[in-house]
Steps between C-alpha positions, in 0.01 A plus 500: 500500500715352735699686742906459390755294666296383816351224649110467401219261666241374273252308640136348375243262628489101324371160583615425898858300457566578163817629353503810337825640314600822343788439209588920455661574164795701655608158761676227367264256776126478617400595836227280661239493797215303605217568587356487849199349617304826465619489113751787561874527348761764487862477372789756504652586146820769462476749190721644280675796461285757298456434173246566148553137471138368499494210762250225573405298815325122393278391798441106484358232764467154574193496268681570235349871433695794387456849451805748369522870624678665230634818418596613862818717536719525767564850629412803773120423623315839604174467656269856482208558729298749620158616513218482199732819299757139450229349276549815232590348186766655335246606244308690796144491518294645239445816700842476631770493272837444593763751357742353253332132491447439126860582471624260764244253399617529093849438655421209722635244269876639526502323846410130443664421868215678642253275665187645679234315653174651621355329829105464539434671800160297537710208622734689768415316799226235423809231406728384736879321470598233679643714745140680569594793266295660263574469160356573169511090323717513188347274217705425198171540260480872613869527427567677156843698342 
C-alpha cells in the first residue's frame, strides 16, 4: 500500500557505486540513485491518486538483478498501535472471542482494496535505517497477497 498522491522515499542497501533504479508502473520514466560507499541508496518517487488499480514497482541495478513488487495500491495509509490488546486477531483468542467476527471475516472479500499488514514486534528496535531509526526489514520472500 502506498500512500496516494505524495512524494515517497524508497531506499535499500547495494554494491558501493552502483546504480540502482526503480521503473514504477504508474510513471512514464525510471528514477535512479547510487549507491554510496557504505552500500546505501534512496530515491524519491510521487504516487498516484487512489486507485483499485493494482500497481507494481521493478527494482533493478547495475548487476543486472531485478525484483518486482506487485500488487501495491495507491490509497489512505492508516497505521494502528497500541499495547499487546492490538495483536487480537479479528478471530479473538480462543478464550476471547470477538463479537460479530465470523461475520466480518465471511464478508472480508467484498473489500479487495483492503490491505493489512501485521508487523513482528520481535524486530521493533533491533534494525536500524540509514537514518539510525528502528525499523522492522521488509523482505520480498515474506511478502504474500
Amino acid at each position: 500500500m502506498l500512500q496516494q498522491d505524495t512524494d515517497i522515499t524508497l531506499w535499500g542497501w547495494d554494491t558501493p557505486g552502483s546504480t540502482v533504479t526503480a521503473t514504477p508502473s504508474w510513471q512514464s520514466g525510471p528514477a535512479s540513485a547510487t549507491a554510496d560507499s557504505d552500500g546505501r541508496w534512496k530515491l524519491t518517487l510521487r504516487t498516484p491518486k487512489a486507485s483499485y488499480t493494482p500497481l507494481e514497482i521493478t527494482f533493478s541495478d547495475s548487476d543486472g538483478e531485478s525484483k518486482t513488487i506487485r500488487n501495491l495500491l495507491s490509497g489512505e495509509v492508516w497505521l494502528a498501535s497500541g499495547q499487546s490488546n492490538m495483536e487480537m486477531p479479528l478471530r479473538g483468542f480462543w478464550t476471547q472471542p470477538v463479537e460479530g467476527a465470523a461475520q466480518a471475516i465471511a464478508y472480508s472479500g467484498r473489500y479487495p482494496g483492503i490491505r493489512m499488514a501485521m508487523i513482528p514486534n520481535f524486530a521493533i528496535g533491533k534494525v536500524k535505517n540509514m537514518y539510525g531509526m528502528p525499523l522492522v526489514p521488509f523482505r520480498t520472500d515474506d511478502w504474500s497477497e
